[in-house]
N, C-alpha and C positions, 0 to 999 in steps of 0.2 A: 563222591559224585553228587551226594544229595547239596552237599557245603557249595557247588559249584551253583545249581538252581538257583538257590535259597541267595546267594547273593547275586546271580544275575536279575533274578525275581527283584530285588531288591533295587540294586540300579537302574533298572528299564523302569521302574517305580518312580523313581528320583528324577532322570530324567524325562518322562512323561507327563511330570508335575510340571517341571522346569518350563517346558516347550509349551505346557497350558499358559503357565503366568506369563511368557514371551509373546504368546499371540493372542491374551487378551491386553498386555501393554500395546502391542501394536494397533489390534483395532481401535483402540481406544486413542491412541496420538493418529489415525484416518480420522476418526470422528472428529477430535480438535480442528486438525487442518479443515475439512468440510466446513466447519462452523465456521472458523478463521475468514476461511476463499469465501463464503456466504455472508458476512457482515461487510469484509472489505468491496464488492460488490454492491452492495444496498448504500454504502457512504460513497462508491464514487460517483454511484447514478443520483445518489443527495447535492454533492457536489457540480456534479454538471447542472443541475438544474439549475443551484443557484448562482452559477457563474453566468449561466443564460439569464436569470431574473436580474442579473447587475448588469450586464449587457443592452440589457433592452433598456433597462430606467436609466441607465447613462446618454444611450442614445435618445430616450425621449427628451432628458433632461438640456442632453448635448441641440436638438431640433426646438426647444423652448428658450434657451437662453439669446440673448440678440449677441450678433453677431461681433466678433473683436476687431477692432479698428486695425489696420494693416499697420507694422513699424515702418518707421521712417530707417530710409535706407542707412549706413555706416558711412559717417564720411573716412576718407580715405586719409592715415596717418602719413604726416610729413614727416620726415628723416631729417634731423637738425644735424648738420654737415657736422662733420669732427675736426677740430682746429689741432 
């Protein structure tokens, strides 16, 4: 009976270990992703900005530039008859 203990003792051991190293892998791939979701965040609000700051200097650029002369319309293709 004691052999029975002695290697339960044992394996609850083993496994108890196991189930520690599993959930500190886990919180530690939470902590990645947080980091991960926290940078990807901070670059998209980097990015909109600067899509606004090219938005606006296009437009101011677009209201500075003189105006494009209209095209002259397409004159219309003749069909040379087929002999």
């Amino acid at each position: 009976m004691a052999d029975k203990t002695a290697a339960r003792t044992r394996a609850e051991t083993h496994f108890s270990a196991s189930e520690a190293r599993d959930q500190l892998v886990k919180t530690e791939l939470a902590k990645e992703r947080i980091a991960f979701d926290d940078r990807t965040i901070k670059l998209r609000a980097l990015r909109k900005a600067r899509d606004e700051e090219e938005a606006t200097e296009k437009a101011r650029l677009a209201a500075l530039a003189p105006p494009k002369a209209a095209k002259k319309p397409a004159k219309p293709r003749v069909k040379k008859p087929v002999a």
